[in-house]
N, C-alpha and C positions, 0 to 999 in steps of 0.2 A: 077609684081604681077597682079593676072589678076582680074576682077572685079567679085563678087558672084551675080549681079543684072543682066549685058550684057553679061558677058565673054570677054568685051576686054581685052588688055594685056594694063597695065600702068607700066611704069616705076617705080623701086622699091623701091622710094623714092618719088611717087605719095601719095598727101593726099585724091583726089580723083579722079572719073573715067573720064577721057579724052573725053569720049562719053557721059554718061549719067547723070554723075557728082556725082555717090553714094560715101558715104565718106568710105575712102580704111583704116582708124585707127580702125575704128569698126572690120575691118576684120582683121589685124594686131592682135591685143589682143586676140581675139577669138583663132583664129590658136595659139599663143602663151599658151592661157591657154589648148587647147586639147593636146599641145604638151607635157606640164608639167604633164596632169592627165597622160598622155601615159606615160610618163616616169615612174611616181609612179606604175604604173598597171607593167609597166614590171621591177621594181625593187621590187615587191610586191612576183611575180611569184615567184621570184627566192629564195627568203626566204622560208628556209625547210619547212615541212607541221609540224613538233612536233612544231620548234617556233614560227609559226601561232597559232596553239590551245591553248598554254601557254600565248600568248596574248590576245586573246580573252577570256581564260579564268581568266586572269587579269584584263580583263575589265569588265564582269560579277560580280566580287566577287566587283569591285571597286564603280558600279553602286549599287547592293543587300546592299552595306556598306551604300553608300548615303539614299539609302532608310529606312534602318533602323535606321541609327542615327536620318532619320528625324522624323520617327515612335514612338522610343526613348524620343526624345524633349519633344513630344506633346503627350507622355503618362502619364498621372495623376500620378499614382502610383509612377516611376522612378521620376516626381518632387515631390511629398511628400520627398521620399526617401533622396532627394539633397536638399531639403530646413531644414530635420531634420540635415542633416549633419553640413551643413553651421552655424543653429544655436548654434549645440553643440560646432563645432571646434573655432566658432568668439565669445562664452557665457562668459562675466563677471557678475559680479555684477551690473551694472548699463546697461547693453546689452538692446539695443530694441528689440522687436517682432515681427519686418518685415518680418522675415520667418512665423514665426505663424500666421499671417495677410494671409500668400500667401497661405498656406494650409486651412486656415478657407476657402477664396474665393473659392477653389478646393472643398470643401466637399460641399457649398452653390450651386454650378455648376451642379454636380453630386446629388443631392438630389434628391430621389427616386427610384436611381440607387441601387437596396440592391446588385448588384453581383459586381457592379462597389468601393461602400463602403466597402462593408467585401474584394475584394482586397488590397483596399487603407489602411484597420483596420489591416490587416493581418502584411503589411507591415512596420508601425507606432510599431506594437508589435513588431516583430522580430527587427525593430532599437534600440528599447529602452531595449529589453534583450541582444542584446549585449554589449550596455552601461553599462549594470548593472555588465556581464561576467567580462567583460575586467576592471571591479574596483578590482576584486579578484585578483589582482598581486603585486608582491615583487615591493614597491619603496626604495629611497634609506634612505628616513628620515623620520620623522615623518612629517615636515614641507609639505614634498611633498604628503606626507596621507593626511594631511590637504586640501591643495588646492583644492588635486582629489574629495575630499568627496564633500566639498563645493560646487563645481561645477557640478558634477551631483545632489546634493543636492537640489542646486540653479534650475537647468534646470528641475528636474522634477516637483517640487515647480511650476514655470511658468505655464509650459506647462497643469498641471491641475487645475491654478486657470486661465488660460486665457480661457480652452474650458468647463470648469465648470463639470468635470467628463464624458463630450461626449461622449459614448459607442464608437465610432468610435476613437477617440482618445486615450483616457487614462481614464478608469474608477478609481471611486473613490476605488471602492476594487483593483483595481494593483494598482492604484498609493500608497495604505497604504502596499501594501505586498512587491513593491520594497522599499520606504522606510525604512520598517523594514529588509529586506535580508542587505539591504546596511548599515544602522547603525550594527546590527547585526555585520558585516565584520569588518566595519569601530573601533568598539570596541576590535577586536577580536587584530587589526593590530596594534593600538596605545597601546595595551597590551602587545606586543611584543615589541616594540622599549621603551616601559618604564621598560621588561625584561632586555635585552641585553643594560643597561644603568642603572641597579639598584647596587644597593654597598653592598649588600650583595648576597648568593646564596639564603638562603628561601625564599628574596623577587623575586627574578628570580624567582625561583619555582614558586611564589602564582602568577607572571603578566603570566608564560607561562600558567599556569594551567586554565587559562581565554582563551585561543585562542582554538578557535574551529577544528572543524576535516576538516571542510571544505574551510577553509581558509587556503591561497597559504604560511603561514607561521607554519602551523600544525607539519608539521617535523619535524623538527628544534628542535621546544618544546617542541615536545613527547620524541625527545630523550634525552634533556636533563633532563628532568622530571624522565624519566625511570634511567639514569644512577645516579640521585641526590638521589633514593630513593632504588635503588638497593638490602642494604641487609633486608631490613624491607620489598620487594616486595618477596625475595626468602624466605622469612621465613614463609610470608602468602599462597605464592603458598605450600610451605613442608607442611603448616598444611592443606591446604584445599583439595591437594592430597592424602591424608591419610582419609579423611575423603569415599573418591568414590574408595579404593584399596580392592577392595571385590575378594572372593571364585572364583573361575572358573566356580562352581556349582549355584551362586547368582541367584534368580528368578529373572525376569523382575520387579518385584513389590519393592525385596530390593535394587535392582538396581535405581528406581527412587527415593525411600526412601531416599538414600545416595547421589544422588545428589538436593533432595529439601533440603536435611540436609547443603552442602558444598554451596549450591546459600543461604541459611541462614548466612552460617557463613560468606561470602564472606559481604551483609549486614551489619553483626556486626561488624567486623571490618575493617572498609572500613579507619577508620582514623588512622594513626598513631602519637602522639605527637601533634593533631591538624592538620594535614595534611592530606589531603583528597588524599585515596592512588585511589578512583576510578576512576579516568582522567588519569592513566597510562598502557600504552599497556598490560602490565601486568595482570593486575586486569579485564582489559577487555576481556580480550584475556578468564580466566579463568570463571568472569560472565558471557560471553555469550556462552561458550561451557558447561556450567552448565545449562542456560537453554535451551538451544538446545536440549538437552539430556532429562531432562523434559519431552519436549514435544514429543520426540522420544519414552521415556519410558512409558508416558502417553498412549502414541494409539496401545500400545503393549499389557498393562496390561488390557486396555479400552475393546480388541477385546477378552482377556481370559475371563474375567466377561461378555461378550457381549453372548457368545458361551453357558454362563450357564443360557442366561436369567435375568443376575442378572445387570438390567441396573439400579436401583434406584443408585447402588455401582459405577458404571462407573460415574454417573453424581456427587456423592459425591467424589470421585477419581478425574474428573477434577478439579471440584469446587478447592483442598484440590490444585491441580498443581497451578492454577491460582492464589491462593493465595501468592504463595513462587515468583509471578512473579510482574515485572515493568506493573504496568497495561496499559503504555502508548506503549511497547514493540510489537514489530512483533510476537513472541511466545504467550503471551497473546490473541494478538489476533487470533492468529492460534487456541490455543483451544477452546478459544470462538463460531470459526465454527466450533469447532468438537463437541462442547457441543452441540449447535443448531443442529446439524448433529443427535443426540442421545435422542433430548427434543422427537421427534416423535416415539420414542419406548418406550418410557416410560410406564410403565404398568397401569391398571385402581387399584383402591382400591377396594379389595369386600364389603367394608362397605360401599361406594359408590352408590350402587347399591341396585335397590329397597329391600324393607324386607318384603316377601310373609307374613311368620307367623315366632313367635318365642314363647319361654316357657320360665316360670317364673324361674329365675337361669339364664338366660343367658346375654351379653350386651356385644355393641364395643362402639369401641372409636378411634376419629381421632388424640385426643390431645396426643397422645401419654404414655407410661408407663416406669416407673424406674424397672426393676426386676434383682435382684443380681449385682447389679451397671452397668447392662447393659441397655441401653437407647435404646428403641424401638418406632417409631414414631406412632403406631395403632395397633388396635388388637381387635380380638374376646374372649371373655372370658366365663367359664360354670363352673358354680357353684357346690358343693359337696350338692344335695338336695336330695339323698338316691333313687332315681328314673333318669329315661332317661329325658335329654334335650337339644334341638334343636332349630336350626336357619334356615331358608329357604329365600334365594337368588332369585333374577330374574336374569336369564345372557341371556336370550334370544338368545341363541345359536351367541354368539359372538366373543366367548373366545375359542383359544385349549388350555391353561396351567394356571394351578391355581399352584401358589408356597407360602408357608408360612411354619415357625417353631413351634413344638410344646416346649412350656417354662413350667414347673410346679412352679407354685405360691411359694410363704414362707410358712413356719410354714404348712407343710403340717403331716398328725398326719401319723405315721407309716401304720397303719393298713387299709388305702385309697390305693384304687382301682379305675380306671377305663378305658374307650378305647373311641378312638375317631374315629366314621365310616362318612364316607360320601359319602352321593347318589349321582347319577346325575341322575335326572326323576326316583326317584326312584331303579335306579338302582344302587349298592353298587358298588365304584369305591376304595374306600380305606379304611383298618382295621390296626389303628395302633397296633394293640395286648395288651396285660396288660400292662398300667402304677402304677408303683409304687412312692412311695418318692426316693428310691435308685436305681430303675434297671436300666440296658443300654436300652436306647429304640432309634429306628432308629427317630432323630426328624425333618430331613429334609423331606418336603412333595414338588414333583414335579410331579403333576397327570395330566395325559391327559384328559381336559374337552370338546372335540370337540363337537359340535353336544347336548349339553347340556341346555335345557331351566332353570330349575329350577335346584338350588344347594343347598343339605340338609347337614348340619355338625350336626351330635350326638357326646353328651359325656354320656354315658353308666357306672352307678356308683350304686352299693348298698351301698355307702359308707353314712352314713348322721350324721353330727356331732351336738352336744346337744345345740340348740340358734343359734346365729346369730353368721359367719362363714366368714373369709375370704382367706377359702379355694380354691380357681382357679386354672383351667387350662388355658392356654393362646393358641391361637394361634395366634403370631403376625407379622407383616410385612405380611398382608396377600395380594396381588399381581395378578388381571389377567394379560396375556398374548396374543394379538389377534394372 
């Protein structure tokens, strides 16, 4: 071996150098270890280039895993996460709060953090709606309903008497709205295994008739419900079918008719024997295609009365739909907006509206009139005073359509005459022609008022009866239009 300090040559079993005396094991080792990395560098070579890159990129993925598991650890959020877990899955009755301790300290840590909180809140919700989820499922007894209830019961209980309704944790409005979802279930399910364990079928009936639609046990009940009550179900769907089996020619109008008629009777006899037939597919199935139809039929007839103008009748028409309906219902409130939809066409009243001048014989009225058992909610009225008399309006050019009827009073004497004109600024826009007690007279009036400041209505009469008379004409439901 030769020395790396002189370059003598020592014997190869020298511990040092013969000449200068450096120590020869230092160099031994050395050489040995450059001899080993050589080896690896050329057994390194020789490994293909794909299973190099597959190693390396195993050792990427193995490094990026470390860092994120440690990223992971020391993320707030993922321990909320693992501390709610811990105390659902370890929760008894008599369980301590050392998870709830460990998430209070986390929210005391991050206080003031609102982006770092509403994570943390985000997450705390989505744990505890899955708790709630996963209570909706088929156990195998009641005993095991039991337990589960209890125990979410229990844990929600804690969890907002320990953070006192914390917005970040569990507000007092979720923690009463899971509460109720889960009792809600929770009665739904013990009504079913006190079903399927009762000794007669009508008490099955009345425990399944309790289970909701939404509970993981609804099927089950609906069918036996449906099949328990079978011919008293096809007897009421024969008659409430018969009631909607109209013409081919049916307007839209008897059409809704016949079905506010069939959602009526569906109402009436919804019990049979005491038995409440409306918790079966059946009943449901026919109630809600009754009002569906309703409401279809409603904005059909809504858009023909709409087209004449005639929206007092549209809003009376939903009003009359809405009635025949569940007010807590989806269709209810579908017409609801369509009513609001229609409150803004609604017409003005011309008695509404200032009164320039008028003449003695004439008067309206908002309270409304009875004439020939027909019920009219206002009207203009003009007396039989053997001379012309009139009313005069302000419309301040607001209006294009004045629409109203003309009605003839009672006890009109045979030999009465008269015509009803009316200006717009003077200018004659309509001459009903002779009224008599019997003739045909055209009495719908739909005039175009555009452009009209002042609206004059005459009633033109040589007729004048002997004293005091309650001879009239009517014009009533009298209606602008903008």
């Amino acid at each position: 071996m030769f020395c790396s300090k002189c370059g003598t040559k020592n014997e190869s079993n020298a511990k040092f150098c013969e000449k200068c005396g450096n120590k020869l094991e230092e160099e031994k080792k050395e050489a040995k270890t450059k001899s080993k990395s050589n080896e690896f560098k050329d057994k390194f070579k020789k490994i293909p280039k794909k299973v190099k890159i597959s190693i390396l990129i195993a050792i990427v993925i193995i490094v990026v895993a470390i860092i994120a598991l440690v990223i992971l650890l020391s993320n707030p959020v993922k321990k909320v996460e693992d501390y709610l877990t811990s105390y659902h899955d370890n929760y008894t009755s008599n369980y301590g709060n050392k998870e709830l301790v460990e998430i209070g300290d986390i929210l005391v840590k991050y206080k003031g953090n609102e982006d770092k909180l509403e994570s943390i809140s985000k997450q705390i919700n989505n744990t505890i709606n899955n708790w709630v989820k996963n209570f909706n499922k088929s156990y195998k007894d009641a005993d095991e309903l039991e337990e589960a209830y209890d125990k979410l019961y229990g844990i929600l209980s804690e969890i907002n008497k320990y953070f006192d309704g914390l917005e970040y944790v569990l507000t007092d409005e979720d923690y009463n709205d899971y509460l109720y979802e889960i009792t809600y279930l929770y009665r739904s399910k013990r009504s079913y295994f006190y079903g399927i364990n009762a000794s007669s079928d009508l008490s099955k009936y009345n425990y399944f008739a309790e289970v909701i639609a939404d509970d993981s046990y609804y099927k089950e009940a609906q069918e036996f419900i449906d099949n328990y009550l079978k011919e008293e179900l096809d007897d009421l769907k024969s008659s409430a079918d018969e009631l909607v089996t109209l013409s081919d020619n049916a307007t839209n109008e008897e059409i809704l008719e016949a079905y506010i008629s069939q959602i009526e009777f569906l109402e009436d006899n919804k019990y049979s024997n005491s038995i409440d037939l409306s918790g079966t597919q059946t009943y449901q199935e026919l109630y809600n295609n009754a009002a569906s139809k309703i409401v279809e039929y409603t904005k059909k007839v809504a858009e023909e009365l709409d087209t004449n103008l005639e929206t007092n009748e549209v809003m009376n028409l939903i009003e009359e739909s809405m009635d025949a309906l569940d007010y807590n219902s989806d269709e209810y409130a579908e017409l609801e907006e369509l009513k609001t939809s229609y409150e803004d066409k609604l017409p003005d009243s011309l008695i509404s509206k200032y009164l320039v001048s008028s003449t003695w014989g004439t008067n309206h009225s908002s309270y409304g009139t009875t004439i020939d058992d027909q019920e009219y909610d206002s009207y203009v009225s003009f007396s039989f005073e053997g001379e012309t008399v009139s009313r005069v309006y302000r419309l301040n050019n607001e209006y294009k359509t004045l629409k109203t009827t003309i009605v003839r009073g009672p006890n009109w004497d045979s030999d009465f005459t008269g015509e009803i004109i009316i200006y717009g600024d003077d200018k004659e826009l309509y001459r009903s022609g002779e009224i008599t007690k019997t003739n045909e007279i055209n009495a719908e009036i739909n005039l175009d008022i555009t452009g009209v400041d002042d609206l004059k209505i005459e009633f033109v009469t040589t007729s004048e009866p002997d004293g005091w008379t309650s001879f009239y004409i009517y014009l009533v439901e009298p209606y602008l239009y903008k």
